[in-house]
C-alpha positions as CSV (number, residue, x, y, z in Angstrom):
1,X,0.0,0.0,0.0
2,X,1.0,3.4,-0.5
3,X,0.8,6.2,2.0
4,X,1.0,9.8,1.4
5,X,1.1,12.4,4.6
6,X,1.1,16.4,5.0
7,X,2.5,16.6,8.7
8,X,1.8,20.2,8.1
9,X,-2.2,19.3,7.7
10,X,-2.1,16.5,9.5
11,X,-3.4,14.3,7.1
12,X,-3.1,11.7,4.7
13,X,-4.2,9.3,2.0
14,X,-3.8,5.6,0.6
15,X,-3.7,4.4,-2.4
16,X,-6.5,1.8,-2.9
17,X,-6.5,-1.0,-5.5
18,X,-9.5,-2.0,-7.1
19,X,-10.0,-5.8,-6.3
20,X,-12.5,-8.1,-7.7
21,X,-13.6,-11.7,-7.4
22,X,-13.6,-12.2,-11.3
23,X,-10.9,-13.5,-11.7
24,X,-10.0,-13.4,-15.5
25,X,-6.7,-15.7,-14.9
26,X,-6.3,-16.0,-18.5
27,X,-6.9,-12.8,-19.8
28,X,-5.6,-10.5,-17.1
29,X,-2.7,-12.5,-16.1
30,X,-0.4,-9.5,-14.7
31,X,-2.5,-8.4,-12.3
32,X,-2.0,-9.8,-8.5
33,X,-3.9,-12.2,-7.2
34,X,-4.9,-13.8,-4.3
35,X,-6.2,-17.2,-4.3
36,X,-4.5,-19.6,-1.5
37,X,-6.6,-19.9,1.1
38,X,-4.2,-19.1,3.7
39,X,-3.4,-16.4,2.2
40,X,-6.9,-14.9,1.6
41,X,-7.8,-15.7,5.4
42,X,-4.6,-13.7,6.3
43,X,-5.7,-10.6,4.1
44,X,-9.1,-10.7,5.4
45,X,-10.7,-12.1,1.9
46,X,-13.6,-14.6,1.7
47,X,-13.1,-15.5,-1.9
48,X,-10.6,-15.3,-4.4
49,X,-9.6,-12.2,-5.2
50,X,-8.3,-10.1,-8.5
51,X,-6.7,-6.7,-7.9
52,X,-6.6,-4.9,-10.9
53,X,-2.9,-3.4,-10.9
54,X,-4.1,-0.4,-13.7
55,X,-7.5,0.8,-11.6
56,X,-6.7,2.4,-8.5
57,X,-7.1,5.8,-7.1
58,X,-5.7,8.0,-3.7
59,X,-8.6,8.2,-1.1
60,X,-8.4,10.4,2.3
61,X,-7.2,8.1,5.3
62,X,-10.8,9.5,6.9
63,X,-13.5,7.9,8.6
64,X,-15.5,8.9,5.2
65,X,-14.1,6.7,3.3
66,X,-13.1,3.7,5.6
67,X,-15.3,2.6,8.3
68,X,-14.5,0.2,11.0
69,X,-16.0,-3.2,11.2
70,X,-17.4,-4.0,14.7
71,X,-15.5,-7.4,15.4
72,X,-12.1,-5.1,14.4
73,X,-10.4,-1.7,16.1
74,X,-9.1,-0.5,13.0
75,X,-10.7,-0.2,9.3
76,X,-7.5,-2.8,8.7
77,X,-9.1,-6.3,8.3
78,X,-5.8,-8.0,6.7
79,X,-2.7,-7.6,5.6
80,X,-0.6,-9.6,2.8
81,X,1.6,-12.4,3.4
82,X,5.6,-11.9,3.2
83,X,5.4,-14.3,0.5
84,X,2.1,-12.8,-1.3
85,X,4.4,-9.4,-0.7
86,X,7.0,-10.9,-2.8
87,X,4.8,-12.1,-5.5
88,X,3.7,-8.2,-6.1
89,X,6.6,-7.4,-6.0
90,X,8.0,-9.3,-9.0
91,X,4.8,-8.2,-10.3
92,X,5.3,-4.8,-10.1
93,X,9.0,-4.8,-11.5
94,X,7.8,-6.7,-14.2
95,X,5.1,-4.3,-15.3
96,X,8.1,-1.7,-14.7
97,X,10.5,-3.5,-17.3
98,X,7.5,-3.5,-19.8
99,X,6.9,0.4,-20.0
100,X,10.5,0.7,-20.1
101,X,10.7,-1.2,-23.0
102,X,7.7,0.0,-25.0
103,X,8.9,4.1,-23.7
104,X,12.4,2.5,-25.2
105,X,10.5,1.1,-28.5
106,X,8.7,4.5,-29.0
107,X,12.1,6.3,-28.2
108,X,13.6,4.1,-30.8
109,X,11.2,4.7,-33.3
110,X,10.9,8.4,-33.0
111,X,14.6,8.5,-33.7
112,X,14.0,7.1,-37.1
């Protein structure tokens, strides 16, 4: 997750992923999912779960947006595994290394 604060203001915001339980394995296989059981229970999922690495968006940390759950003292219900970390990770660089290539490949071909 990525956190942005203004100590001046006092305030800050996250950046949320949109996550879905349609899957699309074969279609949308660079996004990050989230799928072993243990895993899901540890990030608070009950189902399978798609995050769509190109749709997300900075919300306010503010009780406007995130509410908290009775059975929990924080609107935090999970967190990722160090080995589901990892696998975004790789993710992640690998999405990097493919817009460097294709900025490269434009670069390239402007210079002809």
């Amino acid at each position: 997750m990525n956190v942005a604060v203004d100590d001046d203001e006092r305030t800050g915001e996250v950046q949320v992923i949109y996550g879905t339980t349609t899957l699309k394995m074969q279609t949308r296989r660079h996004d990050f999912f989230v799928c072993k059981l243990s895993e899901m229970e540890m990030c608070g999922l009950d189902k399978a779960t798609r995050f769509d690495l190109d749709t997300f968006a900075w919300i306010p940390w503010d009780s406007e947006w995130f509410d908290t759950l009775p059975q929990y003292d924080s609107p935090i219900v999970g967190h990722l595994t160090d080995h589901a970390i990892k696998l975004l990770q790789i993710e992640l660089s690998y999405r990097k290394a493919a817009q460097m290539r294709a900025l490269a490949e434009r670069t390239r071909g402007d210079a002809d």
